[in-house]
Each structure stands twice: as C-alpha cells, then as structure tokens.
N, C-alpha and C positions, 0 to 999 in steps of 0.2 A: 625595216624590211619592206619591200615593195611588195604592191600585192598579185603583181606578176607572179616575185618569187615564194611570193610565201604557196599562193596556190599551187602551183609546182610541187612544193613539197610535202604539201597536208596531199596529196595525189600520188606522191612518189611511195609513199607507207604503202597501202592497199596494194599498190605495185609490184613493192617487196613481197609482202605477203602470197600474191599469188602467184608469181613466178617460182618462188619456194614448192608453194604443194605440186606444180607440173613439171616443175624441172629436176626439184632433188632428186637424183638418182633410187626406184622401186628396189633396186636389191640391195639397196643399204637401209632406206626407208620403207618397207614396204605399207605400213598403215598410214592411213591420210591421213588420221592426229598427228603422229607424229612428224609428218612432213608440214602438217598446219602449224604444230607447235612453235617448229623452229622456223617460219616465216613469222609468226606473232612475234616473237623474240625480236627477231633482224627489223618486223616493223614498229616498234617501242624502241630497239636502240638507234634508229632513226632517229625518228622524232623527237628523242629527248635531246639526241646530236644537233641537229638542225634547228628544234626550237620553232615549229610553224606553230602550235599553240601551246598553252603552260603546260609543264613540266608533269602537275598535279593531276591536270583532266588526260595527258598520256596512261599516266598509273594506272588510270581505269580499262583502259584496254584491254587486259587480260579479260574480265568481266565479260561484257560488251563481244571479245570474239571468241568466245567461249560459249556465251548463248548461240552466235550466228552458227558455228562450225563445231559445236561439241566434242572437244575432245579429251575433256576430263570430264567426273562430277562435279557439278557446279559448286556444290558445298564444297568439297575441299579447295578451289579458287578464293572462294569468301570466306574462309576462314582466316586467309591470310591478312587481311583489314580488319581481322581483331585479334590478330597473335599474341603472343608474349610480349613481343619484344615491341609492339606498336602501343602496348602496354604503360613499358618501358617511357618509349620516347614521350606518352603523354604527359606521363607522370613528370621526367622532367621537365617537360616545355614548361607545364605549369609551376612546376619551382623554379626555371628559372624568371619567369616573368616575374613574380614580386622582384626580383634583384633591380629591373630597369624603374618600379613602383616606386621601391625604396632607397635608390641611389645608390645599392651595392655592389650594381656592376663596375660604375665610374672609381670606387674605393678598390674593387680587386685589381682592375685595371692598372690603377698608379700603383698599387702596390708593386704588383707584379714585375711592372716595367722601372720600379727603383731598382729592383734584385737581379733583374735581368740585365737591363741594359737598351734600349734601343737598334743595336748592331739588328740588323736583319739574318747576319748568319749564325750568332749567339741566337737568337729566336727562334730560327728552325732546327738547332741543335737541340736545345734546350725540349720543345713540344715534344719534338721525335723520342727523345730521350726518354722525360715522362709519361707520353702515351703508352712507350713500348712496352716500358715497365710494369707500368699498372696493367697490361693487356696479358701480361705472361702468369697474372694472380686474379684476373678479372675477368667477366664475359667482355670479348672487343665490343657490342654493342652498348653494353653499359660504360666502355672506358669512353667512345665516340661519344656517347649521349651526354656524359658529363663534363669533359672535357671542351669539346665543340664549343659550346654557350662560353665557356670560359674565354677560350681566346678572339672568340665573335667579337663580348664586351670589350676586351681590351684594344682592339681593331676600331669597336667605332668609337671608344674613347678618343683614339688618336687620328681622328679623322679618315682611317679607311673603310668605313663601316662598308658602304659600296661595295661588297664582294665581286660583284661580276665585274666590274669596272678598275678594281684593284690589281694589281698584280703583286703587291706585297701578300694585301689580303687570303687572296687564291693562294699564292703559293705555303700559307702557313695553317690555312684547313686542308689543304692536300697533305699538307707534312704530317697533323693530326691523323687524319682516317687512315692514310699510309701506314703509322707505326703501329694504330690501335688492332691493325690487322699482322702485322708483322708479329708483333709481342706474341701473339697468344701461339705463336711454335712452340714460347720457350719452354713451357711445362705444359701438363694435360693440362691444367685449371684453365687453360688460356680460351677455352669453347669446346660446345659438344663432339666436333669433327675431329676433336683429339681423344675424345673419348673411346668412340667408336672406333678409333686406328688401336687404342689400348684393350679394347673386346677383342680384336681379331689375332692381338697380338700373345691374348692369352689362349685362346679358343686354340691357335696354331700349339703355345708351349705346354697348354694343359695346365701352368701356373701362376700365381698370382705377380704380376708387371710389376714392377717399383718405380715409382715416379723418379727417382733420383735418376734411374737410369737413364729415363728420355732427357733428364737436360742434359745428362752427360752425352749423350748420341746429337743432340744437335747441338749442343755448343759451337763446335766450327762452322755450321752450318748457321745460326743464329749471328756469328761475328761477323763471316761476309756479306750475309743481307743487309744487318746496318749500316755497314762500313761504306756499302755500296749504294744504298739506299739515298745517306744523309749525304754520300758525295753527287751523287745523281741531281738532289734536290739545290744542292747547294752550285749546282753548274754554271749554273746562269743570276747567280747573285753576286755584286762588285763589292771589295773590300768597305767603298762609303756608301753603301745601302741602310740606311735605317729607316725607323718609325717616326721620326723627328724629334725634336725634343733632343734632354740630355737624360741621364740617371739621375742627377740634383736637382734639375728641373720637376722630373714626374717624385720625387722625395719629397720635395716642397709643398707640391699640392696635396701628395696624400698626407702629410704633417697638418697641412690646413684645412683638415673636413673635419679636423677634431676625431674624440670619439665615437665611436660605434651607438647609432640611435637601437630601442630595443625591437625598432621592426626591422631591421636592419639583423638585429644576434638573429630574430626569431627567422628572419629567410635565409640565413648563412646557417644555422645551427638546423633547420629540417634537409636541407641539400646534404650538411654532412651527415645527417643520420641517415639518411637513406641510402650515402657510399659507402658508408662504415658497416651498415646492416649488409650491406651487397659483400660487401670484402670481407665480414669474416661470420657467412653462413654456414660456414660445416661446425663453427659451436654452438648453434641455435636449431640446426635442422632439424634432428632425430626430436628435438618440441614441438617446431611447428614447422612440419613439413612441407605446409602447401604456400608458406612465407617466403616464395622468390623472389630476386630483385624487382623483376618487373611489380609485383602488387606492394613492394616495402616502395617502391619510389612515389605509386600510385597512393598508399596509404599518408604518408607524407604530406604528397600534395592536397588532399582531404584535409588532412588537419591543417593547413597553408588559410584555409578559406574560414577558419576558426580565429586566428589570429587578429588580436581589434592593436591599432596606432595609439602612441602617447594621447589622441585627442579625442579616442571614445572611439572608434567608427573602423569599421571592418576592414584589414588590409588589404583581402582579395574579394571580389564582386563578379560575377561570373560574367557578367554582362561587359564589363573592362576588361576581363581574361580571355575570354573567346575572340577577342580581336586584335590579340597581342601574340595567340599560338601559333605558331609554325604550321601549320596546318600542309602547308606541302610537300614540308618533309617526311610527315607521317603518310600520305598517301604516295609521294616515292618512294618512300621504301615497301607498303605494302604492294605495291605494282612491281615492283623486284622482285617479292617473294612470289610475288601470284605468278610473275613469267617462269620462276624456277619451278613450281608446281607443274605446270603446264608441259616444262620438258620433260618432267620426272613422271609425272602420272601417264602420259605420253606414250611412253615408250621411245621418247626419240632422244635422251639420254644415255640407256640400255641399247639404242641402235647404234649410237655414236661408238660406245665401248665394246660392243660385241665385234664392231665392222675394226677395230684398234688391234682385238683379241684373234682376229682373221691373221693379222700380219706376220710372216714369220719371224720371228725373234727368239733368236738363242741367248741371249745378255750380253752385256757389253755396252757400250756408249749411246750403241743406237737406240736399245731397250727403256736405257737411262732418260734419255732425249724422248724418245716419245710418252711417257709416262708422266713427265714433269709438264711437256706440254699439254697434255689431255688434259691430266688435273688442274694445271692451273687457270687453262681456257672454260673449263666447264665450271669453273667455281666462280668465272668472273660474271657467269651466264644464272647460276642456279646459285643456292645458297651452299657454303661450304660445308657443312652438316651433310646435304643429298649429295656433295658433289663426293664423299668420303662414305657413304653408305652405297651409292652406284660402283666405283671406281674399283674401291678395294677388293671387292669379291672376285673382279674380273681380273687384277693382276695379281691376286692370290693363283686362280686358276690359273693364266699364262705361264706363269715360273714355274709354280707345280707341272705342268705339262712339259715344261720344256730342261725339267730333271735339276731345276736351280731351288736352292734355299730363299723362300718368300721374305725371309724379315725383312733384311737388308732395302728390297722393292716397298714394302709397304715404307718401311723411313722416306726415303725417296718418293715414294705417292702422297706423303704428310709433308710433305715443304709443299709440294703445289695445290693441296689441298687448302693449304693455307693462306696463301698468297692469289691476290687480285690485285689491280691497279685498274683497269681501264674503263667500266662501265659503272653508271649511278645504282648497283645493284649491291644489298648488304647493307653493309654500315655505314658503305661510297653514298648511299642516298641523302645520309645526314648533314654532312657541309654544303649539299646542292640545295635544301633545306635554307640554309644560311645564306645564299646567295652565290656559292661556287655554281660554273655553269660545266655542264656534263661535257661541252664543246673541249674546256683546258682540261678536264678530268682526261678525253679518250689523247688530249693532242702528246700528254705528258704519256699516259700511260703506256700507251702502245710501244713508246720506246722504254718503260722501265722494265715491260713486260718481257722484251726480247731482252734486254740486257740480262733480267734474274733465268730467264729459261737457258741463256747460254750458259750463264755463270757454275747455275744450281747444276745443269750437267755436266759440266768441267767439274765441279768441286764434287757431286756424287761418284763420279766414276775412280777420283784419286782416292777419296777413302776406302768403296768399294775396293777399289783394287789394292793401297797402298797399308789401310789400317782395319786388320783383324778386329775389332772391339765392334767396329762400324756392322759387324754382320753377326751380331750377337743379340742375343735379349737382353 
C-alpha cells in the first residue's frame, strides 16, 4: 500500500466518524452518543476493511473514542478486554500452541486429511457440517475457538498456512465461523441469545418452554440455511480444487510419525478435557457453578505449563508462549464487543429499533422482511446476545399493538438474531485472528447476507402463513 493511499485512509476513519454525529438524522438520533456511537462503529468497520494500520491496534478504538467523546462509562467498554469469552480465546491459544511445540498439529493434520480427503469441496462440507453441529450443543465461541486452531494446523500442514494470501485457506475458516454461528439456531444450548428468546417466550405463555420444541420450530428453517449456506460457499469452488496431496499420500505420512510421544497425549488430552468439560456442563454445574468454559479452557492451559517432556524440561515456558499467541485475535474480538457495547449503552441501538417500531406494520411479508433484516444487521454490528435483548421487546410491543400473536415474530427475530456473515465482529473476529482478512469476510458476506435475508423472509412468511405449528409454543 502506498503511502499516498494508505494516508487517505487512516484520514477517511475520523471522516466517517464525524459526518455520522452531524449528519445522522436528530429525530431518529437525537443524543450525540448515540450518533457518536454509530460513527465509531462505521469508523472501526472501515479500517478493519481497508486495513491502513493492524487490525489489533483498530480494536482499540472503541477505548481511545470513548475517552475523547464519552458516550458510555468507560468501565463497561473495558470490561469487554476481559470478558468471558476473551477468556475463552486465551485459554485456547495457549492449548493450542503446545500442539505446534509438540508436533501435534502436523499429526492431526494428516490424520484428518487421510479421512477426509483433499477434495476442497468435501472440506468445506465436511467443517460446515462439524461446526454446525457442535455449535447447536455448544457456545459458537467455544465451537470457533476450538475448531479454528484445528483447521489453521492442517492449512499450514499443507502449505496454505498464508491465510490472507490463500484462497483455499480463507474460504475454509470462513466456512468454520459461518457454521459455528449458524449451529447454535438449532437448539437453545447453541448461545445466550437463544436463551433470552426462551425467557420471553415463557414470560408471554406464563409456562415452562420445551426445548424439543424449538428444534422442531426451526428445523425447516435450520435445513435452508445450510443447504444454502454450503451451496453459497461452495459457488466458486471447481470440481479439481484440492489441498494437494492425495488421501494415501497424507495416510502414509501420518503411518510414519509412529506413535503418539507423551507430550504429545499430554497437549491432545488437556484440549480434550477442556471440550469435553465445556460440552457436558449441565452434569457438573449445580457443583461448581462458577466452572464455565471460558475458566475450564483457562484452568487447562495452567496445568499446560506443568507438564515436563520425555527429557526432564518444561513443555510450556511462558516466555516461548507469549510469542506464539494470537494476540490479535484476542483484541479483535474484544474491539467487536467494545463497538457492540457502545451502540447499546448508547442508545443508538434503542434508536435504531424504536425509529423500526415508528413504521406502520400490520404483518405480512413486509413485517417479516423488516424484522429479519434489523436483527440480522444489528447483530452483525453488536453481539447477538444485545442484539436479542434490544430487539425482542420492541417486536414483542409491535405485534402486540398491532392485535397480532407475538410468538410466531419473535421465531422469526431468532433466525436473524442468530445469523451474521459480514463484519470481524463475534466469533467473525477468530479466523481474522488466523490470518482471514475482514476485506474476503465483508466481500463474501454482504452477498450471503442479502441472499439469507431474502430467503429467511420467503421461508418465514410460507410457514407463517402455510403451517399452523409454526405459530405455536
């Protein structure tokens, strides 16, 4: 990048910024935070688009224009850089770095790619499939976080390690973060934003929800997302697209690394306790409560730096680890959360859905159609949790007012609560972490984003209208 251009652009942020707080419309915004808020926003997804300096030192932005222009308290911005879930992400990075210490990335690698195959569009079936899965019984950031590492290692196994410069690479941690977000519709377990749709949906019936029920409500709704998803991903990949290599080739070498060294069990066996402890917490809670994923992943990697090699001498060294961790994943993602804070404490998320709740709407397609796009645009902006505690009360109140039965709406405000594609915001910050650039994240997204918002309206309004059950508890 020239530094014509790049100055242009580290100039064009500030830009954004302030043509946002003078120009966005007072009777929809009338507080300056919140017209400030959603210029920070527009000038962070700039710069992470664009790329005039790292990715990392953007995250901090929220900070940084939050002193200048206060528009939340500062403490709850910086809490978001030691959240749960950044927690989370440490705890992995640091389990997964012994894997590259101990040569067990190169081992799951070949495995992997014996059982799989090469085929590039078996690989993106394959992730999607996986991800989804585990995201429909798992937090999506814990399926992201553990996952991700996985198919990174077997990426630079095969010489794409180069995420920004791959296009195999890119396209199969996009297929990851994609599904890890998708999954979690299929049941509540899947994240707290499905929680919150099941509070409301009790609060409305006065009784206790059945979870069986929500898969059965969105099953059709879960089939065309994937269906449509893995055909989207899969658009622009040729029948002889592979990873290179053959299946007997990556067979053979993982045949030739012999067996399993014990630093080797000992960093494969703390990563699995740490997924295993995450996936089946509801028979340990009511013991130890305060035992979530994020501090079981954290507690793990602790005991990671205990662990001594066949030859006497400490597997993990802190001073080797600190320069092997992802470190910018962890602060894009907390720069995600800090922007979603920012619209939320704001008011100019509440502005956005009050000025939505102004529209006339009697139900019908158009209802359908705006609702799926609110939600899924604002959850691409904030975290899907605030986007699902904003949202819902406001189209609870719509339907109410406009003499319609809320359930059916809130199902329909829980697909787009759940779905994002387009910005490094969420879980999206993890592959950017790895080396995906936010540039393929918006170029892809923005068209998967209109394709699910048409879709997801076509397909709500045929249930809505065609299948009774669909508007049921």
């Amino acid at each position: 990048m020239s530094m014509i251009r790049r100055t242009t652009l580290i100039l064009a942020g500030p830009l954004i910024l302030i043509l946002c707080i003078f120009l966005l419309p007072r009777s929809v915004f009338p507080e300056f935070s919140s017209r400030a808020a959603i210029g920070t926003v527009a000038f962070i997804a700039f710069w992470w688009v664009t790329a005039p300096v790292d990715y990392a030192i953007t995250g901090f932005l929220p900070i940084v224009l939050n002193a200048i222009l206060q528009m939340t308290d500062m403490s709850r911005v910086i809490s978001n850089y030691a959240s749960e879930t950044i927690i989370l992400l440490l705890g992995a990075s640091i389990l997964t770095v012994s894997w590259g210490l101990t040569g067990l990335d190169q081992r799951i690698a070949a495995m992997l790619l014996s059982l799989i195959g090469d085929s590039l569009r078996n690989q993106v079936i394959f992730w999607y499939l996986f991800a989804a899965i585990l995201s429909a019984v798992l937090p999506n950031a814990v399926v992201a976080a553990t996952i991700t590492p996985i198919a990174a290692a077997m990426l630079n196994y095969v010489g794409e390690g180069d995420i920004a410069k791959s296009r195999k690479g890119s396209k199969l941690l996009l297929t990851v973060v994609y599904a890890a977000g998708v999954g979690g519709l299929a049941t509540p377990l899947g994240g707290a934003m499905n929680l919150v749709t099941v509070d409301y949906l009790q609060q409305i019936s006065g009784k206790e929800y059945l979870y069986t029920s929500w898969v059965a409500h969105f099953l059709p709704i879960m089939l065309i997302i994937v269906v449509s998803n893995i055909l989207f991903l899969l658009g622009d990949v040729k029948k002889d697209d592979t990873l290179g290599g053959s299946r007997q080739y990556f067979l053979d070498n993982y045949r030739k690394m012999g067996k399993m060294t014990s630093e080797q069990r000992w960093s494969l066996g703390l990563f699995l306790a740490a997924a295993a402890l995450s996936f089946t917490r509801q028979f340990y809670q009511g013991l130890l409560p305060g035992l979530k994923p994020a501090y079981v992943f954290l507690a793990c990697a602790v005991l990671s730096f205990l662990v001594r090699g066949s030859d006497g001498k400490r597997l993990m060294v802190w001073k080797k680890v600190q320069t092997k961790l992802i470190w910018e994943m962890i602060y894009i993602f907390a720069g995600g959360l800090a922007a979603g804070t920012l619209m939320n404490e704001s008011g100019a998320a509440q502005d956005i859905g009050d000025a939505i709740a102004g529209i006339s709407m009697k139900g019908g397609f158009l209802m359908i159609f705006v609702i799926i796009t609110f939600t899924l645009l604002l959850s691409d902006i904030t975290s899907n949790t605030a986007t699902a505690a904003v949202s819902l009360p406001i189209i609870i109140s719509i339907t109410q007012g406009a003499g319609l039965d809320p359930v059916p709406y809130i199902y329909i405000a829980t697909i787009g609560v759940n779905l994002s594609y387009m910005l490094p915001t969420s879980i999206r910050a993890i592959p950017v972490g790895y080396g995906l650039e936010p540039r393929y994240m918006l170029k892809n997204g923005w068209k998967l984003t209109v394709i699910t918002i048409v879709l997801m309206s076509c397909a709500s309004w045929l249930l809505l209208k065609y299948w009774p059950y669909f508007s049921t508890l």
